[in-house]
Each structure stands twice: as structure tokens, then as C-alpha cells.
C-alpha positions, 0 to 999 in steps of 0.5 A: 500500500505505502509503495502505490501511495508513494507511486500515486504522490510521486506521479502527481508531484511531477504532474503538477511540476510540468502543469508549473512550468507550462504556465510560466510560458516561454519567453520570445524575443523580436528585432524590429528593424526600421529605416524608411521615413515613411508614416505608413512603415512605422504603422506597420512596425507597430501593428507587428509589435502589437500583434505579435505581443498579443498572439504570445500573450494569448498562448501564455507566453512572454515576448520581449520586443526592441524596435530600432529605428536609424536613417531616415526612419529615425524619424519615427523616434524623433519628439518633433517629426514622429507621424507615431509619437503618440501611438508610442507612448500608449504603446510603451503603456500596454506593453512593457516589453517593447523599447526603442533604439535610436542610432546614435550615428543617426542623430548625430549625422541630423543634428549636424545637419540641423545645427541644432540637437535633434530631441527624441522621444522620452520612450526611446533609448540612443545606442551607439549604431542602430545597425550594431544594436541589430547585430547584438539582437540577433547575436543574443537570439532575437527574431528579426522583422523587418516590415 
């Protein structure tokens, strides 16, 4: 009797291990990669982003998306050009696991063109080069999108 209990608690013990680890969900991780000046490109980044976080979100996982954004698409992080501004700081709301990367070679080549620094949105982060900051994603396991 003792051996079938131990078999019966031992079955349920791992049972109700693997119920905890299904419902810890896997996290996915998603580059997105922006470079065009054009408002309809950004749109659809952010429908990507959104509807890939949701998809994960209905299957009980996690993902973790970074949106770079260099060249001309680096208007999309820019505080007084972003056709996206808002749609971003509702964004960054909704889903914690999305961040921006401005290219700092970027910004540094328009706000030299401009004579002027070139604000960015609060919600964005600069890193040095948004084609480095791709590579390091990928390198680290990222999917890579670009629309």
C-alpha cells in the first residue's frame, strides 16, 4: 500500500511540476528593424509589435520586443517629426516589453545637419549604431522583422 501511495504522490508531484512550468510560458524575443521615413512603415512596425505581443500573450507566453529605428526612419523616434509619437507612448503603456533604439550615428549625422540637437522621444533609448544594436539582437537570439 505505502509503495502505490508513494507511486500515486510521486506521479502527481511531477504532474503538477510540468502543469508549473507550462504556465510560466516561454519567453520570445523580436528585432524590429526600421529605416524608411515613411508614416505608413512605422504603422506597420507597430501593428507587428502589437500583434505579435498579443498572439504570445494569448498562448501564455512572454515576448520581449526592441524596435530600432536609424536613417531616415529615425524619424519615427524623433519628439518633433514622429507621424507615431503618440501611438508610442500608449504603446510603451500596454506593453512593457517593447523599447526603442535610436542610432546614435543617426542623430548625430541630423543634428549636424540641423545645427541644432535633434530631441527624441522620452520612450526611446540612443545606442551607439542602430545597425550594431541589430547585430547584438540577433547575436543574443532575437527574431528579426523587418516590415
Amino acid at each position: 500500500m505505502n509503495r502505490i501511495l508513494t507511486t500515486v504522490l510521486g506521479a502527481l508531484a511531477l504532474a503538477f511540476a510540468a502543469a508549473g512550468a507550462l504556465a510560466e510560458g516561454k519567453t520570445h524575443k523580436l528585432a524590429i528593424h526600421v529605416n524608411q521615413n515613411d508614416p505608413a512603415v512605422m504603422n506597420l512596425a507597430l501593428n507587428n509589435a502589437k500583434n505579435v505581443a498579443d498572439w504570445y500573450k494569448s498562448k501564455g507566453d512572454k515576448v520581449v520586443i526592441e524596435l530600432v529605428a536609424y536613417g531616415p526612419g529615425l524619424h519615427m523616434l524623433r519628439a518633433d517629426t514622429s507621424p507615431v509619437k503618440q501611438r508610442i507612448s500608449s504603446m510603451v503603456l500596454e506593453l512593457p516589453d517593447l523599447s526603442f533604439a535610436a542610432c546614435g550615428n543617426t542623430h548625430a549625422l541630423m543634428s549636424k545637419n540641423e545645427g541644432k540637437d535633434v530631441p527624441l522621444l522620452s520612450e526611446s533609448k540612443m545606442v551607439t549604431s542602430g545597425v550594431v544594436r541589430l547585430i547584438e539582437l540577433q547575436e543574443q537570439g532575437f527574431a528579426y522583422l523587418k516590415p
